[in-house]
N, C-alpha and C positions, 0 to 999 in steps of 0.2 A: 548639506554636509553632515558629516556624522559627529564633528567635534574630533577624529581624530585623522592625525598626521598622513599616516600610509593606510587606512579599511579603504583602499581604492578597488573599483569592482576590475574582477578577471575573467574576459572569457576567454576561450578555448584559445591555447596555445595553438597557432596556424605556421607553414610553411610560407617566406616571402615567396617561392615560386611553385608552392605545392597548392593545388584545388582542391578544397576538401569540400565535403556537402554540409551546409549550415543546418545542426542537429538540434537549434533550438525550436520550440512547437512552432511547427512552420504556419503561424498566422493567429500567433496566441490570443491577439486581442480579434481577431474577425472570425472567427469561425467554431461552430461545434460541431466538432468532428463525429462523423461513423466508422471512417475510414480515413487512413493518411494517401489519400488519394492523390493529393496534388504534389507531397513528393515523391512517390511511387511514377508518377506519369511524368514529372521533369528528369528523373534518372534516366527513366527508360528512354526520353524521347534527346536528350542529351549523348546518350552514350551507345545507341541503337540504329538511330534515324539519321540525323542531320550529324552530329557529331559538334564540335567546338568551336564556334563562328571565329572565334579571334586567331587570329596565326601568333605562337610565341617562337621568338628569333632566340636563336641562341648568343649566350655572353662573348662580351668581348674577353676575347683569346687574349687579347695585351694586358687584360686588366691586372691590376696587383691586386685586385680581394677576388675570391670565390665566390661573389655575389651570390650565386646560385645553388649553392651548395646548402644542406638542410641543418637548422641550426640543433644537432642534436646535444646532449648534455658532456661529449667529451670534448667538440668544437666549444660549448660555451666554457669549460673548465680549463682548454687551453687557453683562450684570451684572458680569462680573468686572471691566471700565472704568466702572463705576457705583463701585464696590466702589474700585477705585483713584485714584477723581476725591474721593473720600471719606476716604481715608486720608489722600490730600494735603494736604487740607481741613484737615485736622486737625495735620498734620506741618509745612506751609508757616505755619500762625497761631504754632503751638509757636517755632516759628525767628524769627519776625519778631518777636510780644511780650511771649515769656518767655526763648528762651536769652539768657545758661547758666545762667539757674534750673530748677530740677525740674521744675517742672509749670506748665502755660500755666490760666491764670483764663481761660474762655471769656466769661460774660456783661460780666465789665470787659476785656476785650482785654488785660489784662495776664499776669504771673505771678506763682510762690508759691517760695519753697524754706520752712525749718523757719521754725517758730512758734516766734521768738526770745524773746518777749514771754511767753508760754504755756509752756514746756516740760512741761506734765503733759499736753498737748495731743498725745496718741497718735497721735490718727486721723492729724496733720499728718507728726508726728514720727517715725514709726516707719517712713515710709516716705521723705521727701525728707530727705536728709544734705548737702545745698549742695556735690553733685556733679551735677546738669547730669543728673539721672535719667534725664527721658524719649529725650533722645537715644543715652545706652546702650544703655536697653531695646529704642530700634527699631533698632536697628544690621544685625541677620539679616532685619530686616521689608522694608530695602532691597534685602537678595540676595533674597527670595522674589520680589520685587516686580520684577525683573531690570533694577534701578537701579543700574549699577555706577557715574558719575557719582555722583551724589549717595551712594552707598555710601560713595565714594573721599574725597568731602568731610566725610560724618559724624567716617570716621575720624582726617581731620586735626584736626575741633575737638577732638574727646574726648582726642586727642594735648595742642593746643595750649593746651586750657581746662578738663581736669580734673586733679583733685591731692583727695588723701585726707587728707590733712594738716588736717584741720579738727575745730572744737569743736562735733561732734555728736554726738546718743545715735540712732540708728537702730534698729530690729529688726535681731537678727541673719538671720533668717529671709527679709525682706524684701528685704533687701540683698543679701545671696544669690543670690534665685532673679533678682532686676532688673537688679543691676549684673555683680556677678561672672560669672552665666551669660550676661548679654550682654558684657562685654568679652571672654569665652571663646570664645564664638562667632565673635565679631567676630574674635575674632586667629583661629579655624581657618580661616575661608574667605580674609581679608587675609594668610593664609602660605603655604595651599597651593595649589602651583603645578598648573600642567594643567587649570584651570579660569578662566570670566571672571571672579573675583573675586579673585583673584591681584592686588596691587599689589608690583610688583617694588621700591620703592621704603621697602616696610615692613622694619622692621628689630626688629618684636615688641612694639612699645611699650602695645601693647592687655594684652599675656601680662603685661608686668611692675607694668604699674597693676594688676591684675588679684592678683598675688603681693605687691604691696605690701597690697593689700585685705585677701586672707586672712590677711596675717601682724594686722593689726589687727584681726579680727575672734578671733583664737585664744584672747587672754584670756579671751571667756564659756566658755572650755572645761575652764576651772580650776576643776574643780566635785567634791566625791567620787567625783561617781556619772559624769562624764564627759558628763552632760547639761547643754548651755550653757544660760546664762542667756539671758534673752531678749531683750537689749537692752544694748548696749556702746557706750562714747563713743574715739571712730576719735583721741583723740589720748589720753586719759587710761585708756583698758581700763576696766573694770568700775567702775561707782558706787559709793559707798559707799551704802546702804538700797536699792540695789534690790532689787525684787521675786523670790523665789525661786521664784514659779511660771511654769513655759511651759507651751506645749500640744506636743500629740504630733507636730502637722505642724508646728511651728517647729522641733523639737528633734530631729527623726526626718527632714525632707526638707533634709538637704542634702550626700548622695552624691553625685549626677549633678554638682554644680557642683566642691565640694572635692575629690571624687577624681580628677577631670578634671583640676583644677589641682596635683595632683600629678603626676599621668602625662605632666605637658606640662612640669614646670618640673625635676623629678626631685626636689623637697621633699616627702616621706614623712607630713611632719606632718599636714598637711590631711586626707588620705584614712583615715589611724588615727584622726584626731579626731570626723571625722564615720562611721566605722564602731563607734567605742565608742559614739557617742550612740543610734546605729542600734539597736544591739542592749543596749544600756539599756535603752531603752521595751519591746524585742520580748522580753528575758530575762525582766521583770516581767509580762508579758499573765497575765490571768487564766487559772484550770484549765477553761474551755471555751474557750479559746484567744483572748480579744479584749483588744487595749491600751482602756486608755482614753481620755479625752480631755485631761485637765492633768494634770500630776506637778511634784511640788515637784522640784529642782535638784539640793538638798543632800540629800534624805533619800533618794529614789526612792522614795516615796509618793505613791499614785494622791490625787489630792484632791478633795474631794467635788467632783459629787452623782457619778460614778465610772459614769459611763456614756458609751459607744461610739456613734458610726456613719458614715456615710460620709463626711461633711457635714464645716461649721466646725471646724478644730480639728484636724482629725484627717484630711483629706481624703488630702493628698500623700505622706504615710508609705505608705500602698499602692501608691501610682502608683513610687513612688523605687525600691520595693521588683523591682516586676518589669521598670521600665526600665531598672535599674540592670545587672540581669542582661542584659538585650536588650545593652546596648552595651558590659558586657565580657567577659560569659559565665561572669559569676561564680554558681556553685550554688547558693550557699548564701544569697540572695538570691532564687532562684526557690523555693526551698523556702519562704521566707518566705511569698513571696505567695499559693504553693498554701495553705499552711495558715491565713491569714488571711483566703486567698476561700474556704474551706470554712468558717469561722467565721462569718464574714457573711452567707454565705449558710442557713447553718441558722438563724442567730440574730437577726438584722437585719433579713432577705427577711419582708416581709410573706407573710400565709397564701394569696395570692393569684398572688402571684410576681412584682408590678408595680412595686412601691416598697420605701425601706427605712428602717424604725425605727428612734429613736434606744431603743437600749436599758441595761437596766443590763450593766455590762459581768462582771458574778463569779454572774449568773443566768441573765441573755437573757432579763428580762423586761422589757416595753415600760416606759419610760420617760417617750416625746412623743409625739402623732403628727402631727408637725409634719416638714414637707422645707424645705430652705433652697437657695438657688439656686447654693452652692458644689458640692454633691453632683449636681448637673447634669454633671459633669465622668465619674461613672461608667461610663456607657453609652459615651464611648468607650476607659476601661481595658478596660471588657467586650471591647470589638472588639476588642482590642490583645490577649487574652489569649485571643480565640477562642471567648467567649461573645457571640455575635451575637444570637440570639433573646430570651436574659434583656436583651438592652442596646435591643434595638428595644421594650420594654415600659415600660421607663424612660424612655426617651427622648421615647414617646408621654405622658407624662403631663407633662415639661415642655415640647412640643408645646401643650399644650391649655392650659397655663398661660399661654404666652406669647400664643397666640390671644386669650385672654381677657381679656389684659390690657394688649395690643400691648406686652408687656417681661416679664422675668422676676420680681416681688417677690423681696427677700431670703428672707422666711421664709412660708410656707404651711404653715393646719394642716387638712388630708387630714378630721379627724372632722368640723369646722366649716364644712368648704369654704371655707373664705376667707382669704384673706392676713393675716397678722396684721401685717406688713413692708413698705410698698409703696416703700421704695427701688429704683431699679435704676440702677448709676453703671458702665453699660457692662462688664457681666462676658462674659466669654470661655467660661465653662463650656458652654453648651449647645451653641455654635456648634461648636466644640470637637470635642463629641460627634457634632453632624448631620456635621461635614466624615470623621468615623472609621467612622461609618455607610453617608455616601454610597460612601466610596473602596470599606468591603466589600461592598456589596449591589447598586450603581451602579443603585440605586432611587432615578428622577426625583422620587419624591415628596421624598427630601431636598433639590432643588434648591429645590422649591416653598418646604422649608420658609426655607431658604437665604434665597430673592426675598422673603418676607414679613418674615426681618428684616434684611434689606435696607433695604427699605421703611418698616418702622417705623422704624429709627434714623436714614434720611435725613431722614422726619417729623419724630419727634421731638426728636432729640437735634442736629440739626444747626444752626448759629445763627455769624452773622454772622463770629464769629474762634475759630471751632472748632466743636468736639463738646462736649458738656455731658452730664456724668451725668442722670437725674433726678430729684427726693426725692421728689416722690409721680405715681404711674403713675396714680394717679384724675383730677389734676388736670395731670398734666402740668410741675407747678410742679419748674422746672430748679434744678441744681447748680453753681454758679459753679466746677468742679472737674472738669477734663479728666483722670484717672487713664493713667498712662502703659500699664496693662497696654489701653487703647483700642484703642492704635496697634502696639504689642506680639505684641498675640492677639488679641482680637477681631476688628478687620477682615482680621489675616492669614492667621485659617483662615478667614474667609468671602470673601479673594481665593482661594484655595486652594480653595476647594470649586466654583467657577467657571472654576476655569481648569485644564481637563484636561492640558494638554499641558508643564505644570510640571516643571521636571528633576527634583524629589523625588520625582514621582509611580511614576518609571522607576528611582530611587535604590534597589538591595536590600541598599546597606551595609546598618550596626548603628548610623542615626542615629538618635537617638531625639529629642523633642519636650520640655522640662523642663517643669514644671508654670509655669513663665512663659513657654512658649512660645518658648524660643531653642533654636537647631538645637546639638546635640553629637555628635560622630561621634572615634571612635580610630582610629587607623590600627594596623597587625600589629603594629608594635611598639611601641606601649601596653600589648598584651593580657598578663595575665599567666599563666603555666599553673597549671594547679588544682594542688593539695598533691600527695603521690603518693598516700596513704593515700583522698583522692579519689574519683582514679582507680582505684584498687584495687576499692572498693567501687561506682561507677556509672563500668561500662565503657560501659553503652549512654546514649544520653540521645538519646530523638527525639520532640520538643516541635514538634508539627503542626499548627497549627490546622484546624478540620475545614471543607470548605468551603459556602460559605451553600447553602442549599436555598431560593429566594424560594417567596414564599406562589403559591398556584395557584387559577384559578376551577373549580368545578366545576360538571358540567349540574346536578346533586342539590345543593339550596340548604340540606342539612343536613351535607355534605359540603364538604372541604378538599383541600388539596396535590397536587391534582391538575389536569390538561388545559392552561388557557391561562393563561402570567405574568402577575398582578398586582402593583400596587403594594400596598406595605406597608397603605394608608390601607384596601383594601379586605378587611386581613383583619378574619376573625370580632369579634374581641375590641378592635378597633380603639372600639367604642360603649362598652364598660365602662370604658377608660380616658378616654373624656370623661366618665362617670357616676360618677367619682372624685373629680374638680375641678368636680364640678356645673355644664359647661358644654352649654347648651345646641345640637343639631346647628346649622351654619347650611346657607344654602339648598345651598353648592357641595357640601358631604357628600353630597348626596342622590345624587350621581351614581353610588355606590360603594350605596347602598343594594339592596337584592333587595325584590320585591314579597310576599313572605313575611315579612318586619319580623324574620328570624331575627337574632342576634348569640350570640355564644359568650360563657357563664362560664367564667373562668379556673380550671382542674384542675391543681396542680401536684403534681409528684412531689417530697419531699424531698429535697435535693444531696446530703445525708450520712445516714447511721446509724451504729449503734453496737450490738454485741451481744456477750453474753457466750457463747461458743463452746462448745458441748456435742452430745454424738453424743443425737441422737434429739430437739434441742432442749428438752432439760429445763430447768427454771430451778436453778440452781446457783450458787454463790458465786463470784467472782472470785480469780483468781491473779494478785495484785498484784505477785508478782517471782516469774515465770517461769523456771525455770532450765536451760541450755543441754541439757540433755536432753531436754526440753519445745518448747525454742524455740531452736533454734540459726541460727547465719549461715553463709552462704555467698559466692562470690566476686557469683555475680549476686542475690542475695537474702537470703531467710530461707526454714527446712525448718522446721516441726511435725510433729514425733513423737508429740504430744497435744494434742488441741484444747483439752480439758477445763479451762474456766476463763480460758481468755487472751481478755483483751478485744479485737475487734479492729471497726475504724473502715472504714467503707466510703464511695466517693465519686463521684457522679455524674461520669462520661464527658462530657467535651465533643462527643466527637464521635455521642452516641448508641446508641453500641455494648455499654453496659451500665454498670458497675460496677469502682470498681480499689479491693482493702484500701491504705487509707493509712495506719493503724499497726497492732503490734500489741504487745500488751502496752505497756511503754515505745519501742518500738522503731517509727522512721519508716520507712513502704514508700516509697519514691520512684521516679517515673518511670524505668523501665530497670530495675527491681526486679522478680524475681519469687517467689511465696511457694509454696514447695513443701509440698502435704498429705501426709503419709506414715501418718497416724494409721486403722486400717482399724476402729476402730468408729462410726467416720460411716456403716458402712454396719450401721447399727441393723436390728435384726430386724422383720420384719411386727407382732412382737406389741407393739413399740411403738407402735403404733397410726399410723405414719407412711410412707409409699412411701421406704426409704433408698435411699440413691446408687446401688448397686450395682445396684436394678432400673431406676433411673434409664438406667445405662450400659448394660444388659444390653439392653434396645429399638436399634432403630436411633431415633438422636436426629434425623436428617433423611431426608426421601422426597422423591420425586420425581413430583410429579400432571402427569398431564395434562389441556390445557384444547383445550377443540375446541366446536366447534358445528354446528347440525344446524339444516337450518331444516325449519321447522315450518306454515310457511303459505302463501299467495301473495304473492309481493313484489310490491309496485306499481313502476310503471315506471319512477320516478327509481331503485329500488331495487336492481331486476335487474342491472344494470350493475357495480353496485358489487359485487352478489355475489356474479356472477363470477367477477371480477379477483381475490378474495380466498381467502389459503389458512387457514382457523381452526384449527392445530393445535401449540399450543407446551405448553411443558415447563415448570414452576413449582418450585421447592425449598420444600416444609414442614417443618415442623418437629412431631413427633409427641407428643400427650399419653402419661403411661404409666399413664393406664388407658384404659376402653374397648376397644376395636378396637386387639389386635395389628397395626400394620399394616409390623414387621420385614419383610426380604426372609429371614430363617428364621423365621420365625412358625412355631408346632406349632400343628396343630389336632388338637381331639379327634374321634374315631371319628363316623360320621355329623353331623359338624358341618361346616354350611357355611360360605364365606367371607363376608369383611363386604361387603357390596352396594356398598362403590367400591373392590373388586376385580375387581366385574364388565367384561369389555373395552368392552363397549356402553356402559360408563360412567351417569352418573345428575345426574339435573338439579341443578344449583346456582339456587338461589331465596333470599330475602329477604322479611322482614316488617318492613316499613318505620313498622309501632306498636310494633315490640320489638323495635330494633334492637342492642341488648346480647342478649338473648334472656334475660333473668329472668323472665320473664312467660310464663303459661299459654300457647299457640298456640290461637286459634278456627278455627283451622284446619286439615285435615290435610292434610301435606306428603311421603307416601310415597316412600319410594325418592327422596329429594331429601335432598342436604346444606345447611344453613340457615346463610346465612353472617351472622356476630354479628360485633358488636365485643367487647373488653377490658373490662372491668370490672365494677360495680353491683353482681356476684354473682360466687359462685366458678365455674372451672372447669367442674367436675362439674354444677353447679346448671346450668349452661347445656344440658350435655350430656343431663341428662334431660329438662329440659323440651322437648328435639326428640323425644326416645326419645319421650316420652306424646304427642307429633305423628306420630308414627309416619316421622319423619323417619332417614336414612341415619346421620346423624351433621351433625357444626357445622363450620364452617371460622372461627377467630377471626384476627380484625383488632387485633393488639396495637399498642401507643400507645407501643412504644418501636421503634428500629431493630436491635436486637440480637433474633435468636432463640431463644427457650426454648419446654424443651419440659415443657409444663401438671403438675400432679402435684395429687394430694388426698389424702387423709387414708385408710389403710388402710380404717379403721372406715366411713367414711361411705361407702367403694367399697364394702364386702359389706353394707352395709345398702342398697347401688342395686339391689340382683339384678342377672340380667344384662346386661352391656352389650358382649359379645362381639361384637356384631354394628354397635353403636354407636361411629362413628370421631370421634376429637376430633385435628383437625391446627388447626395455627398459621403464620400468616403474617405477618412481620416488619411494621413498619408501613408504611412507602413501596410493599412488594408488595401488602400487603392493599390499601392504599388503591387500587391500581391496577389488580386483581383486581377489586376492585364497584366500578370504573370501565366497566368492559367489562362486566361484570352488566346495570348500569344502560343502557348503551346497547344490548344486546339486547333489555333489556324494551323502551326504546323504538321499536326497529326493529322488533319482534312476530312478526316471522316467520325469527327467527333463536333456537336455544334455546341456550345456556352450560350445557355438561355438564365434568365433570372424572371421571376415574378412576384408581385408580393404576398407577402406573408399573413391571413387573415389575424388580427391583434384577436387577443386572447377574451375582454371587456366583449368585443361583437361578437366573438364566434362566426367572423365572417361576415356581419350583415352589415349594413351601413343605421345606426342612429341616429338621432336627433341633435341639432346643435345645442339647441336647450338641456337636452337631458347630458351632452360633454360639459358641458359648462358649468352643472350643478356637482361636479365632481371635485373636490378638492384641490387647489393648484401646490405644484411639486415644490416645496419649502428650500430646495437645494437649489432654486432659479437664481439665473445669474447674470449682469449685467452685459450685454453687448457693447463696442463701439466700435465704427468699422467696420463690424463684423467681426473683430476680436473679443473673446470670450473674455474675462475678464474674471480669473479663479477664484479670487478672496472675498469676491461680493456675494450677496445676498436681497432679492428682492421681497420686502415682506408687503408690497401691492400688488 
């Protein structure tokens, strides 16, 4: 992460149904270029020869959006004036026949504040205090909306007709993220000067309602456990019987607002109160690391049924956690959230990788399998924190919910396919997410999704003197109850996801977005500096988000990420998340269809592991307290002097690049952290039956092939031209198995033994078996003196490697399924039980080069009279020749070496044996 709210990366603005050629250096990391041969020769043989394997159907004619249509800038300027004729709707009714009560009744044209008559009446109560709600809430809706007018006016009423002073019981939670974070807001843009929203005539009266607020809300924080109660009356503090239970997101989100209103008023109480409640909930998480969803007040006791996930309850404690740090750069708040998004993600992330379970929270066993439409909100923390591809998976399955339903149901349960909930009273979560999706991916498909609820809630929900929730999405049967988060958040990120040219889109302060949608931003001096002791310990800290890679069409319709930009809707797996929600394709899908009816199952790789550390991976006992001889610190990390027994926790890389230890023993790694190995019986002997480290390092871990071609046939006359003009001879980085085929630049050979056949300089053919594309399986055919390019998985390594050997093949080139490269390894025992494979080369190609490597494969077979040969590359030390083991060995080893396990790279380590 960058530390700030919106520098999300953008690429090239695409067409949902326009093919354009992906203009980025097409194979940035594999190759050095002479010529841009390889997309020269897929233009040509794409738009020349064979033309475009996939058939696209035209849209359904009955539809009500133009799906298809190109989202140019006076299409996106008319929906965001849709979008704004809409809010108004709803904001100009609110004004005329409900202020200054809370909330506008739409089907009676009146309003509502508390259920005077009712007070056990929550639903009413916990949210309208006979403060004049909705006009708070929209207060920042009017700066988004670049209504300084009516901005200017809001803030006179809420000046001249709100006062706290009254006999209410509210939520505290509620009140919170509505009022107090919009009269915050309201006072940062109505004070600061150098912008339109500057009223020179304000004199802070937003800030001190705002500090009258918090001081009346402080009583529910008079608790043991410094967890407030849930619900406080703004002139009497705390009831006598109330309720001692909250949930985790009443009692846990409300940093962003209270610390804010510390930093602005210089009263300290706020931000201590809501950081002890903070880490209330976060000290008590279970020992696999997850809060749960209620805890009693006074005890700190989780209360049944003690189960987690992302949803009701618990949603915004995540969100608080890593916005908190966006907008002041506090640590110990990102640390929160890493270890909460590794929690969830091991334990809540369905086995698919698309959704996520409510589970028990002291097991991580399922629970429900039920999603509710608050945890729609996810996919855009995911963006926010630089998981783009897991938040475009989620966000497809509330996609096909809302399709299906023209609205989101509160609760759906996933085993049953069906709604079990069919309320929808205008919630903000998805929209939320598509506007965090669009900004990073600037994939038109979010706009579609955008126009469709759009559409729906103009349909729907829109009625004579407002907006209206709905109670049931079967029948369409409306809600006399216009909720003020409508106008708030919902229509403000879906003006926002319409209107490009929005000053926040260009804003790279540290503003962040609260979970009710009001803008909070600090200025330098807010910010406070970290402890020294800190600093001492993370001198580094660089939090990057990785940038999106959009999905890619390929000519091979069993193939991905590669040639020409798609929309999201067109990737593989896009069919399995409608076969989630059992919704059936409709006609406009088809366009995105391949006439091979292929779709991808979802393969996911675990975000975390856990192992108990031992030389030669033995199973052993745990060193439950390690002691600094074992495991000591350092100024930038932690040094192991013994592995032997310290648990240590590993964690999926956002950006692809492998694996980081995130603790070990008791001890947290963190970002900027590095973990020094110093222990030299990791390099375990052959006779443990294992290839240790040390032959690991003793190979060269990367080579250098080259890739060329030879043609082979007579080119036909669109053909000749092109290849001509073309030079085929570039240069590739592999990454080397260490068995098989030496293929060191000091490789020994023995006495009359010759070298491996892609040492030859004439090089040798690179071919494919496209019914055993893993290569687990027998070959019917023999592929001499040809390397046989595989992918990653099914089988081991080795498995692959000799089913080429018994093809009489050169050796395998693998396609591994991560971006980071490693170099293959197998089990001593099962190498000298292969005999020989001296002659047999097993090299590896990261995934983005593999893929782009049998991308050019694939368009030689089709152009026929061109053949894809690779050979290797004499290393620069021999000049070609082969040396001595001895004399590699006296060479200095590379200081940047880094821990395997698995075969996972492991980025933050360091081996100084």
């Amino acid at each position: 992460m960058s530390g700030q709210a919106t520098s999300l990366p953008r690429p090239p603005s695409t067409g949902a149904s326009v093919l354009t050629v992906y203009r980025d250096p097409p194979c940035e990391s594999l190759m050095k270029w002479s010529s841009y041969w390889l997309e020269c020769l897929f233009i040509a043989i794409v738009l020349a020869i064979n033309g475009f394997r996939c058939q696209w159907f035209a849209t359904d004619a009955s539809s009500a959006l133009p799906a298809s249509a190109e989202w140019t800038p006076r299409r996106k300027l008319a929906a965001r004036e849709k979008t704004r004729e809409l809010w108004y709707h709803g904001f100009d009714n609110y004004m005329q026949f409900a202020f200054p009560l809370d909330e506008l009744t739409p089907l009676s044209c009146s309003g509502q504040g508390p259920d005077w008559v009712n007070p056990a009446n929550i639903a009413s109560n916990d949210v309208a205090g006979n403060f004049s709600l909705t006009l708070i809430d929209v207060l920042d809706t009017l700066v988004v909306l670049d209504d300084r007018p009516g901005f200017e006016r809001a803030v006179r009423n809420v000046i001249d007709w709100v006062s706290f002073d009254v006999n209410t019981k509210p939520q505290v939670f509620e009140t919170t993220i509505r009022v107090l974070g919009g009269l915050l807001s309201g006072h940062i843009f109505a004070n600061q000067t150098g912008q339109p929203f500057h009223l020179p005539w304000y004199r802070g009266e937003l800030l001190a309602l705002a500090h009258d607020l918090g001081k009346r809300l402080l009583p529910a924080f008079s608790t043991p456990t410094g967890l407030p109660y849930a619900r406080v009356n703004l002139q009497r503090g705390v009831m006598k019987g109330e309720t001692l239970e909250t949930c985790t997101a009443g009692a846990g989100s409300l940093m962003l607002e209270f610390a804010t209103l510390s930093r602005l008023t210089g009263d300290e109480r706020f931000e201590k109160a809501a950081h002890r409640a903070f880490f209330g909930l976060w000290n008590r998480k279970s020992e696999i690391g997850l809060v749960g969803n209620t805890i009693n007040t006074r005890t700190g006791v989780w209360t049944q049924p003690e189960t987690t996930s992302i949803g009701a309850g618990i949603d915004s404690f995540f969100e608080y956690a890593l916005k908190w740090y966006i907008l002041s750069g506090d640590l110990e708040f990102l640390d929160v959230w890493d270890d909460a998004y590794a929690a969830i993600m091991r334990y809540t992330r369905s086995k698919d990788g698309y959704w996520y379970r409510t589970v028990n929270m002291h097991t991580g066993d399922v629970a429900y399998l039920t999603v509710d439409s608050l945890s729609a909100f996810w996919p855009g923390l995911q963006v926010l924190a630089g998981d783009v591809q897991n938040a475009i998976k989620l966000h497809m399955i509330y996609f096909n919910l809302w399709k299906q339903h023209s609205g989101l149901p509160e609760v759906y349960d996933i085993n049953y396919k069906q709604a079990t909930s069919h309320q929808y009273p205008l919630r903000p979560e998805f929209i939320e997410s598509t506007w965090y999706l669009y900004r990073a991916t600037r994939d038109p498909f979010y706009l579609d999704v955008g126009e469709r609820i759009l559409f729906d809630l103009t349909t729907r929900a829109k009625v004579d003197c407002g907006l209206s929730g709905i109670a049931d999405l079967r029948s369409n049967k409306r809600d006399d109850r216009m909720e003020s988060f409508a106008l708030s958040e919902t229509l403000k990120y879906l003006y926002l996801l319409f209107d490009e040219e929005n000053p926040l889109h260009s804003d790279d302060s540290n503003y962040v977005f609260t979970t009710e949608g009001h803008i909070l931003t600090l200025g330098p001096e807010y910010i406070k500096a970290p402890p020294s002791a800190q600093r001492r310990m993370r001198k580094v800290n660089s939090h990057q988000c990785p940038a999106y890679i959009p999905f890619m069409h390929s000519v091979d319709h069993r193939r991905k990420d590669f040639g020409l930009v798609m929309s999201v809707q067109a990737r593989p797996d896009v069919e399995y998340g409608r076969h989630l929600v059992g919704l059936t394709p409709q006609t406009a899908d088809q366009r995105y269809w391949s006439p091979d009816g292929w779709c991808e199952r979802p393969k996911v790789e675990p975000y975390t592991y856990e192992f108990i550390l031992s030389p030669g991976g033995k199973t052993i006992p745990e060193d439950l307290s390690p002691n600094l001889l074992k495991l000591g610190l350092l100024p930038d990390g932690f040094i192991l002097h013994n592995v032997t027994g310290v648990r240590a926790q590993i964690v999926q890389r956002l950006d692809g690049k492998g694996y980081d230890i995130s603790r070990l023993g008791h001890y947290s790694v963190r970002p900027g952290h590095l973990v020094y190995i110093n222990d030299s019986n990791i390099f375990a002997s052959h006779e443990d039956g294992h290839l240790d480290q040390d032959e690991i390092h003793r190979r060269d871990s990367q080579i250098q092939i080259r890739v060329f071609g030879v043609t082979v046939g007579q080119p036909t006359e669109k053909q000749a031209p092109l290849l001509g003009k073309t030079s085929v001879d570039i240069s590739v980085t592999a990454y080397t198995a260490q068995f098989g085929a030496d293929l060191s630049s000091g490789a020994h050979l023995e006495p009359n033994q010759s070298p491996p056949r892609i040492r030859r300089p004439e090089g040798v053919a690179v071919r494919r078996d496209t019914d055993n594309a893993y290569g687990c399986d027998p070959y019917e055919l023999s592929y001499r003196d040809s390397m046989l390019l595989v992918r990653r998985g099914d089988c081991t390594f080795l498995e692959k490697l000799l089913m080429a050997r018994d093809a009489s093949a050169a050796g395998i080139i693998i396609i591994s399924d991560e971006e980071q490269g490693i170099n293959p390894t197998a089990n001593s025992e099962e190498v000298l039980a292969a005999g020989d494979l001296s002659d047999s080369a097993a090299i590896l190609l990261p995934k983005k080069t593999g893929e782009t490597f049998e991308e050019m494969l694939i368009l030689t077979e089709q152009l026929k009279t061109v053949q894809m040969m690779v050979s290797l590359q004499p290393g620069e030390k021999a000049g070609g020749n082969i040396q001595s083991i001895q004399e590699q060995e006296e060479q200095p080893k590379d200081p940047n070496r880094i821990l395997f396990i698995n075969g996972h790279p492991l980025i933050n380590t360091r081996l100084l044996i």
